[in-house]
Phi, psi and omega in degrees: 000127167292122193273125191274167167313165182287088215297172210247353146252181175213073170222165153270145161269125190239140188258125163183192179264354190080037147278147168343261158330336194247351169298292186310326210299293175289342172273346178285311188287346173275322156343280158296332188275341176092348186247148196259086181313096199281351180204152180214114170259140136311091185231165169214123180291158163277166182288174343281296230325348185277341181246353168225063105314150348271068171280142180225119168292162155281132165085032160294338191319333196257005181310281151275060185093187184257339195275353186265322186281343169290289222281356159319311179317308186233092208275154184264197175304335192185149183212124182262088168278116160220145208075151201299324138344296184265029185270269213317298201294329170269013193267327191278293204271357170266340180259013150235041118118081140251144199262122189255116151250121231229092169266111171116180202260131165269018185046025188221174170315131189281003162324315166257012158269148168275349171225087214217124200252105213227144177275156169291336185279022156291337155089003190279150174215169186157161192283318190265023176270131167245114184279191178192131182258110163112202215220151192296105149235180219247000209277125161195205177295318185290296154342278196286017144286290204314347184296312179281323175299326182285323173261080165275354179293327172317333193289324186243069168247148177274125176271184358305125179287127164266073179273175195235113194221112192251144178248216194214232124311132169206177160322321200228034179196140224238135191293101153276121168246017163278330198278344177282270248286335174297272195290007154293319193273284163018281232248290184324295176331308164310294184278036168252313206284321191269329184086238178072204188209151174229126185248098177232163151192170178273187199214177216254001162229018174289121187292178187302278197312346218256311158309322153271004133338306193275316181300331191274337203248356191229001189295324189291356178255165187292124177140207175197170195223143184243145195219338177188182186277022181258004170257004200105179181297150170281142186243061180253356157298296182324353189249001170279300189335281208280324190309148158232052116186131201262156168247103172215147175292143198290013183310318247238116172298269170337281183330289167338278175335296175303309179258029152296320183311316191276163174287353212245108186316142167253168162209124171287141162251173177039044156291324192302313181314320217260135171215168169100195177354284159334292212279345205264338174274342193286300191336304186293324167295320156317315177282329177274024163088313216297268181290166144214150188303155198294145123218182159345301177293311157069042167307116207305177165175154184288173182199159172241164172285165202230090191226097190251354163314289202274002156281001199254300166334284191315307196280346169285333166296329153297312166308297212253019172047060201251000000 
């Protein structure tokens, strides 16, 4: 594997485009690595690099602007790059002496990273590839203690707690709302007859209709259902915290992962909808016990928690001797 010089500073950098998932990604690794991010960038390339990133052009130096071509100049110890966006920007800053890690497949040779960290059913290999199964979070014991002290109001709802974690539309899954409204009508049902409580909410690509859905069909049980920020703060550590078995749609990589995380049986919905990638991670939870697909019954079963941070952590701190 190519080794960058040693760099001449030792703070970090965390990268991504600001989406949600690819933000948490680099700060769960930064985390679990022990570094305190002294900077955390946003970017969005100018063309073309926005459309052939991280292909490196003449004048990639200037991809984002002149305040990223300054700071190139005093590049740091390490740069946590995730998504395709911050790929050119950690590949540009390992080649001004920074130890570059590329969290997700950049689609170019894993070569010009000093690290590049791939869920596996993405299929990338390589001597400086680290795989993983499902995607890089913050979710462990310690999380999920800190959650329940933040949502402790979540303690008095009856259990069993039922969380609900609804997505959306993605590449690779297509929103049927005949099929939420079947296992909504389901699931309300089961917790009228059995009791307990429900903790659900939607996600920032959960369609309208699919939210008052959710709201319509779960409002009348003990708990509560959150649908945007007109309910409050997103309570979606609290709804890991507090579950004693989760329900989530299978859109969600990121989602999945987290609440793989937890001590708390999953059961996937819209396995049938999801294909390509996605379906190849869901597929592997399925086989490893770790989820099983919603029905009715909603039958208890054992679990390990699913914590691929901190074994991912360990190895990048070997490789790159941190």
């Amino acid at each position: 594997m190519q080794q960058s010089a040693s760099p001449p500073r030792q703070d970090a950098w965390a990268l991504s485009d600001g989406h949600a998932g690819n933000v948490r990604q680099a700060q769960a690794l930064a985390a679990a690595l022990g570094v305190e991010p002294t900077r955390e960038w946003t970017l969005q390339a100018r063309a073309p690099w926005r459309w052939l990133s991280p292909r490196r052009l003449p004048g990639a130096d200037g991809a984002f602007g002149d305040e990223f071509a300054r700071a190139l100049m005093q590049a740091p110890g390490l740069a946590i790059g995730c998504g395709r966006q911050a790929a050119l920007a950690t590949r540009l800053l390992r080649e001004h002496g920074a130890r570059a890690v590329q969290i997700l497949d950049p689609r170019i040779a894993p070569r010009h990273w000093d690290l590049v960290i791939a869920p596996e059913h993405d299929g990338l290999r390589g001597d400086n590839v680290i795989t993983l199964l499902g995607s890089l979070h913050s979710v462990d014991d310690l999380w999920l203690a800190a959650a329940r002290r933040q949502f402790a109001a979540f303690a008095q709802w009856p259990q069993p707690r039922t969380a609900i974690l609804l997505g959306g539309t993605s590449a690779h899954a297509r929103f049927d709302a005949a099929a939420l409204d079947a296992w909504l009508d389901a699931l309300a049902r089961h917790l009228a007859r059995e009791g307990g409580s429900v903790l659900a909410t939607a996600s920032r690509r959960t369609p309208g209709a699919a939210r008052a859905a959710l709201r319509a069909k779960l409002a009348h049980l003990p708990g509560m259902v959150w649908c945007d920020e007109r309910d409050g703060a997103n309570p979606y550590a609290g709804l890991l915290g507090w579950a004693d078995r989760i329900v989530c749609s299978a859109d969600s990589v990121n989602m999945l992962s987290e609440a793989a995380a937890t001590a708390a049986p999953v059961y996937a919905t819209g396995i049938a909808a999801l294909r390509g990638r996605p379906r190849r991670f869901v597929d592997s939870l399925l086989a490893s016990g770790r989820i099983r697909g919603f029905d009715a019954t909603l039958a208890p079963f054992a679990v390990e928690p699913l914590r691929e941070t901190a074994r991912v952590a360990a190895q990048v701190r070997q490789r790159l001797g941190l």
